[in-house]
C-alpha positions in Angstrom: 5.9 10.3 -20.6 2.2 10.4 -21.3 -0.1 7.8 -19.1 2.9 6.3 -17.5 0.8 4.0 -15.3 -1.6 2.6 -18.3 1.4 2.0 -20.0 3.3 -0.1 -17.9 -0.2 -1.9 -16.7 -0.2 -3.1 -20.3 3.3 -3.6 -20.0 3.3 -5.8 -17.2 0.6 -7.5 -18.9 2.4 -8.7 -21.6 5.5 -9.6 -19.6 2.9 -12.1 -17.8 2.5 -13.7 -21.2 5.7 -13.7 -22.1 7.0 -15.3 -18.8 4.4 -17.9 -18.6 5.0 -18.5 -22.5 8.5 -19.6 -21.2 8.3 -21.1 -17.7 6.1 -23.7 -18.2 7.4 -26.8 -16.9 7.2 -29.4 -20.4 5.7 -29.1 -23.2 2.9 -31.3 -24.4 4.0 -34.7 -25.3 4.7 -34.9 -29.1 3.4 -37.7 -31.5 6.8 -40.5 -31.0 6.3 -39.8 -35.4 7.4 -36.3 -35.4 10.4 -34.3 -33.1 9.5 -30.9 -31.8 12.6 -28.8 -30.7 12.2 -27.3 -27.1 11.2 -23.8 -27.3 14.3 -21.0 -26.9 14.1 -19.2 -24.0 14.9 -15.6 -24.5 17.1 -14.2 -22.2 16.2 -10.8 -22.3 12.8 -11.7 -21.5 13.6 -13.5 -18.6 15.7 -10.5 -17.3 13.2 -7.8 -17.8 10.6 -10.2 -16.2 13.1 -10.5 -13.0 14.0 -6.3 -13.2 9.9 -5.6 -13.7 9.0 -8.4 -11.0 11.8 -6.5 -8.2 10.1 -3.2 -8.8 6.7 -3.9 -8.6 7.4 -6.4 -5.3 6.6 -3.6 -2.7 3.4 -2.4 -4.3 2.0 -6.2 -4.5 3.3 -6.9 -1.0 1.4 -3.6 0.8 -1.7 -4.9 -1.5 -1.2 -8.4 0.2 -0.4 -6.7 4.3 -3.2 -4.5 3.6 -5.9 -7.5 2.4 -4.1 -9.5 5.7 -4.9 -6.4 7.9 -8.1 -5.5 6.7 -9.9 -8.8 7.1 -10.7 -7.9 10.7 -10.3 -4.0 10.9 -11.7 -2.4 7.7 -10.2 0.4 5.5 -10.4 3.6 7.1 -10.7 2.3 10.5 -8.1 3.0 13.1 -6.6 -0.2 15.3 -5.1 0.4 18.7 -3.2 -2.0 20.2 0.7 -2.4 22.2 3.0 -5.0 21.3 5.6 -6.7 24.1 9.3 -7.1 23.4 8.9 -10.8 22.3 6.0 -10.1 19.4 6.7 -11.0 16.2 3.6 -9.4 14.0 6.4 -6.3 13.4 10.0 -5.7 13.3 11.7 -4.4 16.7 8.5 -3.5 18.8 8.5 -1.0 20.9 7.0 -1.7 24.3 6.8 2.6 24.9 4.2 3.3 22.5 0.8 2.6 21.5 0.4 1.8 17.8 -2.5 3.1 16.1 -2.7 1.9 12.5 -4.8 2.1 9.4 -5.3 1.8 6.1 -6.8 4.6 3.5 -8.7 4.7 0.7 -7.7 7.6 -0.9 -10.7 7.4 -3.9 -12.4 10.2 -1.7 -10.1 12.4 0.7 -9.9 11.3 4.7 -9.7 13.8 7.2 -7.2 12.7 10.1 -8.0 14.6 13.2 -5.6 14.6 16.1 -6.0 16.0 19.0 -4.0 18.1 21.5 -1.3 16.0 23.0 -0.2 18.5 25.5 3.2 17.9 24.7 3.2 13.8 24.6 5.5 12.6 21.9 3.3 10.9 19.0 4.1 10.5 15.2 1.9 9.1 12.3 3.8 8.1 9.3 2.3 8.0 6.3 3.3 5.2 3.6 2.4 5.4 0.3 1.5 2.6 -1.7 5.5 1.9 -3.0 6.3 1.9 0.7 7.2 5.4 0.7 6.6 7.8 3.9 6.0 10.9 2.4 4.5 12.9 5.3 4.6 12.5 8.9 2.5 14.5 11.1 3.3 14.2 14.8 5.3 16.1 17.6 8.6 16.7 15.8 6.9 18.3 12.6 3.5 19.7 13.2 3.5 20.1 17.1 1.3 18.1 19.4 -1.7 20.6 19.2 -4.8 19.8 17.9 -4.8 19.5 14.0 -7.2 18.2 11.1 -5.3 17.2 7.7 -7.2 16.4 5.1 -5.1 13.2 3.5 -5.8 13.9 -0.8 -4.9 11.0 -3.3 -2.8 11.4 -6.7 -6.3 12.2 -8.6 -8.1 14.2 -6.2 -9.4 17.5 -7.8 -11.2 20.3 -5.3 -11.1 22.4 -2.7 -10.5 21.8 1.0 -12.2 23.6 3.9 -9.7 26.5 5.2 -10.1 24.6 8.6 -8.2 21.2 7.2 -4.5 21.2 6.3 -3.8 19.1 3.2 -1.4 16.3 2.7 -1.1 15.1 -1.1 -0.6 12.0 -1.4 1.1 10.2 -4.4 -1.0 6.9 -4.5 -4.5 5.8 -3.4 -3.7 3.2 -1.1 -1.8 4.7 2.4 -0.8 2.5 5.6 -1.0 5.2 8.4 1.5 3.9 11.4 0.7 6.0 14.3 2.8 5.7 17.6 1.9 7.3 21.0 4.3 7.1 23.8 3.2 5.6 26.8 4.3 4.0 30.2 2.6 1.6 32.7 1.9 4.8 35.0 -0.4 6.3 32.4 -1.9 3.4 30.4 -5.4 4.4 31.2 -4.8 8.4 30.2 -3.2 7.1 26.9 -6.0 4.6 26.5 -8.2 7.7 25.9 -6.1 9.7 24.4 -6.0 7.4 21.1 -9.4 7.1 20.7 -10.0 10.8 19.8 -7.5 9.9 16.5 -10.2 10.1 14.0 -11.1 9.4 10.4 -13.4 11.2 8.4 -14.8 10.9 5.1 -14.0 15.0 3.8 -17.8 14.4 2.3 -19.2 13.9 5.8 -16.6 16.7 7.8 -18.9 18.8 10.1 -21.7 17.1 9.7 -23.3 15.7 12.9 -24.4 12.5 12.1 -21.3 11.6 9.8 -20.4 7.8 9.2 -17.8 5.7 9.6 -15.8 5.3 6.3 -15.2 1.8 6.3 -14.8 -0.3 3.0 -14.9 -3.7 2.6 -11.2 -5.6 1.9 -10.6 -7.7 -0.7 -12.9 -11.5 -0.7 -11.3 -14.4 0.3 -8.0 -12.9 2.3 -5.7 -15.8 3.9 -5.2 -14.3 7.7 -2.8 -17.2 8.6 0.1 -17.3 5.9 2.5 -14.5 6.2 2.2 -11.7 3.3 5.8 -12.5 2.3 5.1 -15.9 1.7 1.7 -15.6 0.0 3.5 -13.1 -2.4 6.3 -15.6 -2.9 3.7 -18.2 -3.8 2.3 -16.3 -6.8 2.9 -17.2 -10.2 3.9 -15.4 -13.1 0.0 -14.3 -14.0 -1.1 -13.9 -10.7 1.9 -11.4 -9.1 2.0 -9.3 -12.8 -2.0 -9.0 -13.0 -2.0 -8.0 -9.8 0.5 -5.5 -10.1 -1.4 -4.1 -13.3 -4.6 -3.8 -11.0 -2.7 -1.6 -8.6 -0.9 0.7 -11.6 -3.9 3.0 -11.8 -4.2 4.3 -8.4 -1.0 3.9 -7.6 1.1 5.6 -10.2 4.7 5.1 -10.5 6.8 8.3 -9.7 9.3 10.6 -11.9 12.2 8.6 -10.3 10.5 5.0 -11.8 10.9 6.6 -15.0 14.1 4.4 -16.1 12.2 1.2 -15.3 9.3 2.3 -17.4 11.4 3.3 -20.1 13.0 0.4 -20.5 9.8 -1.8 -20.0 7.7 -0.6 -22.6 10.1 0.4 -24.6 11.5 -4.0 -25.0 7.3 -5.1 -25.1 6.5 -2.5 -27.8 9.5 -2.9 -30.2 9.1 -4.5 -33.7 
């Protein structure tokens, strides 16, 4: 299907009119002179609003994570930092590894530089924007030498240096979660060891004085209330423009094909 993700954008656009249209709460008073039936609610509507609201859930809730995260580390930018048995920030911590973490911005390619491990167990998962890992470099599938890989989004269009390995990614936005193994005894060695995991805009690889590639988050981000709940909070308008925002560089894959069938095939019926 041609333009999958402008379609669906529209698509979802629509199904936020529609959905408001029939979830308002009660209608404007009528004149006590004159009855107004209640509107019918159509019941396909509703369930193509609740299909097209579970699929597009995950995209809106890494959008939400990443504008949580993002506040106080920005895009491109690698956080270190170990969590203790009793943290709740992320699901079963492990106390045996560092966690190195980021999130990309894929509009120009980043090149991820690791370097030799010398046989220390590390991985960095790479999620796409659907909450997809769809590369993992690390220990088990690359080795622990050193390695550049230059991380290319859905649109990307050139050619890498023959010193970079590329990773294709299928949407813009990617939450990199790194994990180096670690112990008490070697805290310090790991310490360093983390810090040579760079970022690196491909426009400024190999040159000396190359900058940071840190873009600002999205205004106004609420650091206190859970992503979960601030997604939950959304109304019909605000979650489905949202998720039309994110369509574009974050295209839906062959498999969503069903879903966005069905979709626009209900909005642009007679």
């Amino acid at each position: 299907m041609v333009h999958l993700h402008r379609t669906l954008a529209l698509a979802a656009l629509a199904t936020t009119l529609l959905v408001v249209a029939c979830s308002k709460s009660e209608p404007p008073p009528a004149p006590k002179t004159q009855a107004v039936p209640a509107p019918t609610v159509n019941e396909a509507v509703k369930r193509l609003a609740t299909e097209v609201y579970v699929y597009a859930y995950p995209l809106v809730l890494m959008d939400v994570i990443k504008q949580v995260q993002t506040a106080k580390t920005p895009i491109n930018t690698f956080q270190h930092r170990r969590f203790s048995p009793e943290a709740t920030e992320v699901v079963n911590p492990n106390p045996d590894v560092v966690y190195s973490e980021a999130w990309l911005d894929l509009t120009e390619p980043m090149v991820l530089s690791l370097p030799d491990t010398h046989g220390r167990y590390y991985v960095m998962a790479l999620l796409d924007a659907w909450t997809n890992v769809f590369q993992s470099p690390g220990k088990r599938t690359t080795g622990t030498k050193k390695g550049d890989f230059a991380i290319v989004g859905p649109k990307w269009k050139g050619e890498l240096p023959q010193d970079v390995d590329e990773i294709k990614s299928p949407t813009t936005l990617v939450w990199l979660l790194g994990r180096t193994e670690t112990n008490r005894a070697d805290d310090a060695a790991v310490a360093k060891l983390v810090e040579q995991y760079k970022l690196t805009p491909l426009s400024q690889w190999h040159k000396p004085s190359a900058k940071p590639a840190h873009v600002a988050g999205r205004a106004g981000a609420d650091t206190k209330a859970a992503p979960t709940e601030q997604v939950a909070k959304m109304d019909a308008q605000t979650f489905f423009t949202r998720f039309a925002e994110l369509l574009p560089g974050n295209p839906p894959t062959k498999d969503d094909a069903r879903v966005v069938e069905m979709t626009t095939k209900f909005l642009l019926s007679p």
